[in-house]
One Martini backbone bead per residue (centre of mass of N, CA, C, O) as a GRO file, in nm:
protein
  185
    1UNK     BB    1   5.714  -2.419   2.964
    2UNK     BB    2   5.664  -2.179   3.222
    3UNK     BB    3   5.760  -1.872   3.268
    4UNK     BB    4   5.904  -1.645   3.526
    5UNK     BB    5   5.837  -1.367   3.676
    6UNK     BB    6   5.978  -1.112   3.847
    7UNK     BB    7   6.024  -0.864   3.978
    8UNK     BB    8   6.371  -0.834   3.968
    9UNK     BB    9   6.336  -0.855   3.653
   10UNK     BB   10   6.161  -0.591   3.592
   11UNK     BB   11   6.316  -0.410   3.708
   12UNK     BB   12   6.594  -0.419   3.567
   13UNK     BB   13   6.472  -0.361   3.293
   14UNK     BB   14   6.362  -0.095   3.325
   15UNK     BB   15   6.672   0.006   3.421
   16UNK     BB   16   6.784  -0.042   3.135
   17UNK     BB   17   6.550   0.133   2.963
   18UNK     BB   18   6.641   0.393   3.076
   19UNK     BB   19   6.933   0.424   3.048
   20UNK     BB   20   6.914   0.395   2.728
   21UNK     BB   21   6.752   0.629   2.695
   22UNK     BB   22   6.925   0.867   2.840
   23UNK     BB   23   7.172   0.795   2.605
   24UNK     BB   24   6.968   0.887   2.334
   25UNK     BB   25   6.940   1.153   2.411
   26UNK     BB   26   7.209   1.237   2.471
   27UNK     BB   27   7.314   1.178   2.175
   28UNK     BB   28   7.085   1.370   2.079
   29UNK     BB   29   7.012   1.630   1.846
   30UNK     BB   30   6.902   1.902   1.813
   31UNK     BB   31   6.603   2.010   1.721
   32UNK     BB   32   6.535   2.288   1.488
   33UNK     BB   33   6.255   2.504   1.451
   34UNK     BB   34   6.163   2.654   1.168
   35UNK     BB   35   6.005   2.904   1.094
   36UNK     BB   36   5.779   3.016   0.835
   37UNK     BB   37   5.833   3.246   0.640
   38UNK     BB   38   5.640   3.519   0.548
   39UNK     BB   39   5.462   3.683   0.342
   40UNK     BB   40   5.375   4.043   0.317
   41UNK     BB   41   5.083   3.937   0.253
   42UNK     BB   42   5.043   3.708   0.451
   43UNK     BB   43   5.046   3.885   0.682
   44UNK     BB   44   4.812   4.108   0.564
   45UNK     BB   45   4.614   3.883   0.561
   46UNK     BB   46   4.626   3.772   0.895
   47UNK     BB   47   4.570   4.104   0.977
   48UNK     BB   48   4.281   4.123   0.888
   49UNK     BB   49   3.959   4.296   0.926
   50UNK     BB   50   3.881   4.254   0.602
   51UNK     BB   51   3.623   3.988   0.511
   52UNK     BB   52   3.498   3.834   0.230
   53UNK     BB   53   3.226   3.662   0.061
   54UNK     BB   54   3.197   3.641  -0.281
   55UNK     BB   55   3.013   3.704  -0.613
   56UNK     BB   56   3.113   3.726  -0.907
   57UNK     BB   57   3.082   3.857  -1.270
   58UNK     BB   58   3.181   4.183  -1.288
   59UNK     BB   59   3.408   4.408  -1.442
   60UNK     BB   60   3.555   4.742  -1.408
   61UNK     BB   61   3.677   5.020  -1.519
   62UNK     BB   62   3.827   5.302  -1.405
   63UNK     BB   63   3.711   5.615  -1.404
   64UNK     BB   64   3.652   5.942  -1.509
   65UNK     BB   65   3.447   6.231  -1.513
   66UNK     BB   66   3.496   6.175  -1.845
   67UNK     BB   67   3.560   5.861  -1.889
   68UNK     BB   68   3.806   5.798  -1.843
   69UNK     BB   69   4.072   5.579  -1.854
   70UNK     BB   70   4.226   5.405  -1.569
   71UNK     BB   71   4.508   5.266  -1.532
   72UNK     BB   72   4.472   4.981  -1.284
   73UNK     BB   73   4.135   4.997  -1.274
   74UNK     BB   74   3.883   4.823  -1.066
   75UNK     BB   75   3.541   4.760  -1.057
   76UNK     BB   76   3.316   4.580  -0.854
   77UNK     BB   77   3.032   4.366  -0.789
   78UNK     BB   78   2.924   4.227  -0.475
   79UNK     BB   79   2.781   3.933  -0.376
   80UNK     BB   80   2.596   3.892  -0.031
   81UNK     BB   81   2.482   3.568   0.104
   82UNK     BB   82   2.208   3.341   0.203
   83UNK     BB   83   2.088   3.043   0.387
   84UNK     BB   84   1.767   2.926   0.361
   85UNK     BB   85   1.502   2.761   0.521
   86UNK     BB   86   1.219   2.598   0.386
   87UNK     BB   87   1.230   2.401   0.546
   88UNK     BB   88   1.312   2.154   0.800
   89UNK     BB   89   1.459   2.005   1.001
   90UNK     BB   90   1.445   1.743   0.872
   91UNK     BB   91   1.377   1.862   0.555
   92UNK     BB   92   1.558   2.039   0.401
   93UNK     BB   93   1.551   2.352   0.204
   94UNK     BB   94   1.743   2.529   0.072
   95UNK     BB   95   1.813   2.872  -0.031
   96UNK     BB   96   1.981   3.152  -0.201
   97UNK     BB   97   1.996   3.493  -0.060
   98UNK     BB   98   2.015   3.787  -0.097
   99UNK     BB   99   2.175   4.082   0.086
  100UNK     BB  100   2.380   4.245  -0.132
  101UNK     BB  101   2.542   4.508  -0.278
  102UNK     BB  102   2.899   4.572  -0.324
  103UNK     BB  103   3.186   4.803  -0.397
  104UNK     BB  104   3.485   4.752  -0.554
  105UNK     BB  105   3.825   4.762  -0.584
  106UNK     BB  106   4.113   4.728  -0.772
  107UNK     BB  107   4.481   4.795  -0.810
  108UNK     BB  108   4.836   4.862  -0.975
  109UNK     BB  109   5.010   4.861  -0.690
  110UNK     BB  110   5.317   4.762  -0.805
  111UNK     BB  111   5.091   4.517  -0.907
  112UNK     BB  112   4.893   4.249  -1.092
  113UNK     BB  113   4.607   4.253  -0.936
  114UNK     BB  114   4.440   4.358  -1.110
  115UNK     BB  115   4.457   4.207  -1.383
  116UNK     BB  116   4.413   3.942  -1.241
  117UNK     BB  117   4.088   4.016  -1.168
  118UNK     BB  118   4.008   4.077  -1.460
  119UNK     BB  119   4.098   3.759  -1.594
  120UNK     BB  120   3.918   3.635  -1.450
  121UNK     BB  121   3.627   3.733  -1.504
  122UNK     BB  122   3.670   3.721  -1.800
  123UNK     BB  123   3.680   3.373  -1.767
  124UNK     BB  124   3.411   3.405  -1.630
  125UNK     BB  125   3.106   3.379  -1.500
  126UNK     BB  126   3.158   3.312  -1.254
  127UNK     BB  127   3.358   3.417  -0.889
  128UNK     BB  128   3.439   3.283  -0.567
  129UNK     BB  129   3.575   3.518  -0.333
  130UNK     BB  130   3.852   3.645  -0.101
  131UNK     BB  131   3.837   3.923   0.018
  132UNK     BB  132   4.122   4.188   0.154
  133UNK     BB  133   4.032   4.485   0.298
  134UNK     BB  134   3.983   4.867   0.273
  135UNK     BB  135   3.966   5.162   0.339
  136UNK     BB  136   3.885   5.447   0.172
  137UNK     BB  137   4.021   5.783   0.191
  138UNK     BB  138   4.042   6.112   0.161
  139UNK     BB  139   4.121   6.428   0.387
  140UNK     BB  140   3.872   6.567   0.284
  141UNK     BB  141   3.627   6.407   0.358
  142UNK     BB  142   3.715   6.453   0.642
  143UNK     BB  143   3.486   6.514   0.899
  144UNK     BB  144   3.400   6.709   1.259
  145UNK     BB  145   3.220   6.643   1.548
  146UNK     BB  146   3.015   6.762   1.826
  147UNK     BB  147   2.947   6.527   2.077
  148UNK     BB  148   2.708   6.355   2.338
  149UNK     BB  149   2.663   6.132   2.495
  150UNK     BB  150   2.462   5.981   2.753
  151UNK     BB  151   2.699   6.058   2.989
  152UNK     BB  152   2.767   6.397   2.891
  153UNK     BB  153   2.993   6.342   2.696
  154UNK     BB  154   3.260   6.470   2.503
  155UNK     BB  155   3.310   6.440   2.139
  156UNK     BB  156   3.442   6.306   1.846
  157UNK     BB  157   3.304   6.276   1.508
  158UNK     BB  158   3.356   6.077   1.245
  159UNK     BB  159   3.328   6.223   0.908
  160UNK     BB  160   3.166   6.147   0.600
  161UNK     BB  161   3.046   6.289   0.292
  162UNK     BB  162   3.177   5.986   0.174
  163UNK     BB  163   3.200   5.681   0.137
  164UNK     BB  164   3.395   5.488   0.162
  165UNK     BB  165   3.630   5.259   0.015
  166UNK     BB  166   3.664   4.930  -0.138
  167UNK     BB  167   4.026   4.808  -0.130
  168UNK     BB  168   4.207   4.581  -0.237
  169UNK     BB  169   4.479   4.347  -0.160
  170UNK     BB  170   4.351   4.041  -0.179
  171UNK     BB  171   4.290   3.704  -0.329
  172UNK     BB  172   4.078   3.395  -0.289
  173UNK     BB  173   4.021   3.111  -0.533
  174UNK     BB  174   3.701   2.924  -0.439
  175UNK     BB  175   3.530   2.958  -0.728
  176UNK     BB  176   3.457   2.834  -1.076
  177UNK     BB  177   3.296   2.924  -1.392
  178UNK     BB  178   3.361   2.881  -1.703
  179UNK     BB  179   3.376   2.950  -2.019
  180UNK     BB  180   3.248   2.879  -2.294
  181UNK     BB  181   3.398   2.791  -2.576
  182UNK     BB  182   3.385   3.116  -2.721
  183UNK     BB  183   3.330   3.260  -2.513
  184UNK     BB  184   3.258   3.644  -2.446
  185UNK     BB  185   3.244   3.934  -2.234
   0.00000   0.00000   0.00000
C-alpha cells in the first residue's frame, strides 16, 4: 500500500517543526562564552614583533669588562638557516645553509627565563627554539643626526655608537636532542 503525501499534509508538517523549534529556542537559556584570559606573557608574546626561529648549541655566562660572571645573565649565538634546492623541481635535493649567526642574551628580570634557557642548552646538543626579542641600548648610546631626504625635506636620525642588543624575554621549544647519558657539556 502506498502513502501518498500531499502537499496540505507537508505545509502542516513543517508548520509544526517550525512551532517545535521556535518554542525550544525560546526555552533555550543563553550560553555566554567567555574568552580565555590570557597571560601577560601571552599577552606579550602575541604581539611581538620580533620573532625568530634558529637553532642554539651553546649559551654562555653575560661577564663584565673584568671578566666576572653576572648572575641571572646568559648570551648565546644562535644560528639562522635556509633549505636550497640542489636537485630539481621534479627530484628535489634540498640541503640546509647557513644564513647568519648572530648573539642574543636572555636575563632573570624578576623570572628563571635565563637559568631555565641556560639548563635547556646545556642539557641537549643543540635545541631549535622560537625567541620572542626585542632591542635594548643605554640612552647614551643614542645620538641624533640632521639628514635631508631625497624631497629635500630634513629629519632628525637615529643612530646607535653601538649596535643595540637583542634581549629575549620569551621562548618556545621547537625541537631538541638530548646528550647522551653521561656526556656533560
Amino acid at each position: 500500500m502506498a502513502t501518498t503525501v500531499t502537499k496540505a499534509t507537508l505545509v502542516a508538517e513543517n508548520a509544526e517543526l517550525k512551532a517545535q523549534l521556535e518554542a525550544a529556542q525560546a526555552s533555550a537559556q543563553p550560553v555566554e562564552v567567555q574568552p580565555a584570559e590570557l597571560s601577560k606573557i601571552d599577552q606579550r608574546k602575541q604581539r611581538s614583533s620580533n620573532t625568530t626561529v634558529v637553532l642554539v648549541r651553546r649559551c654562555f655566562p653575560v661577564t663584565t669588562k673584568e671578566g666576572e660572571v653576572v648572575d641571572g645573565g646568559f648570551q648565546f649565538p644562535a644560528v639562522q638557516s635556509m633549505d636550497v634546492n640542489y636537485g630539481t623541481k621534479d627530484e628535489p635535493d634540498y640541503k640546509k645553509r647557513e644564513v647568519q649567526e648572530t648573539w642574543f642574551e636572555v636575563w632573570n628580570n624578576g623570572t628563571p627565563l635565563g637559568n631555565q634557557f641556560n639548563t635547556l642548552i646545556q642539557s641537549t646538543e643543540y635545541v631549535v627554539v622560537r625567541l620572542y626579542w626585542e632591542f635594548t641600548s643605554k640612552p647614551a648610546n643614542i645620538y641624533f643626526t640632521d639628514e635631508v631626504n631625497n624631497k629635500g625635506e630634513s629629519y632628525k636620525k637615529t643612530n646607535f655608537r653601538y649596535a643595540p642588543k637583542k634581549r629575549i624575554f620569551a621562548f618556545d621549544t621547537l625541537k631538541q636532542l638530548d646528550l647522551q647519558p653521561g656526556a656533560q657539556q
